[in-house]
N, C-alpha and C positions, 0 to 999 in steps of 0.2 A: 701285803703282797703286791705283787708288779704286775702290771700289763699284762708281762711278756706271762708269767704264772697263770692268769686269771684265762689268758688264750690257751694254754695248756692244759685246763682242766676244761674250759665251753666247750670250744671247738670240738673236740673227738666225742664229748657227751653229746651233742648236738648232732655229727652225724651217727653215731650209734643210737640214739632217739629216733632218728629218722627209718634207720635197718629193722629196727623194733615195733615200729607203727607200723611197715609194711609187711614184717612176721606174721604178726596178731591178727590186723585185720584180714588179711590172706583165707585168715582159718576162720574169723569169728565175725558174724554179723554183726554191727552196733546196735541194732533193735530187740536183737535178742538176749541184750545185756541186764542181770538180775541182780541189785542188791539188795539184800536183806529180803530176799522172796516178795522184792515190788520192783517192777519194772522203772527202768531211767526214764527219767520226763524228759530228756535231751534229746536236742536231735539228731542226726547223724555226722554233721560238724562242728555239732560241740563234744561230742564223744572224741572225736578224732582228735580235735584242739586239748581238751582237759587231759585224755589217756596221753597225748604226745610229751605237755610240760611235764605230766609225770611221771614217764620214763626220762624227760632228760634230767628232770631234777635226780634220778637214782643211780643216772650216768656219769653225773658231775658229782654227787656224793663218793661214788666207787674212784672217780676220776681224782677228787679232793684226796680221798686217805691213801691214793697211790703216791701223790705229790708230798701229802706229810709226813710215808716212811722212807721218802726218800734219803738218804745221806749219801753226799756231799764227801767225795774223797779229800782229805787233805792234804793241802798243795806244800 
């Protein structure tokens, strides 16, 4: 893949990562986050940092398989 591709799928995942971190936390404390019924040892900007890459990681996956059904009219 190109550049110009790999800018077409970061970019927009990156800021929709960013629209999604301020959704979330909006509504949801970072201290009062439970997994598996034992609280996160993290602290409130690692929460923010870990949940951020991984909403943009499922931004740029959505963003990835819109770019691979793309086709390509022929010329």
């Amino acid at each position: 893949m190109t550049t110009k591709y790999w800018m077409f799928i970061l970019w927009p995942s990156f800021l929709m990562a960013g629209v999604m971190e301020m959704a979330v936390f909006a509504m949801v404390d970072p201290q009062d986050l439970h997994l598996f019924n034992q609280a996160v040892e993290l602290s409130r900007q690692g929460i923010y940092t870990l949940s951020f890459f991984i909403f943009w990681f499922v931004c740029a996956a959505s963003s990835c398989l819109s770019l691979f059904l793309f086709v390509e009219p022929n010329d």
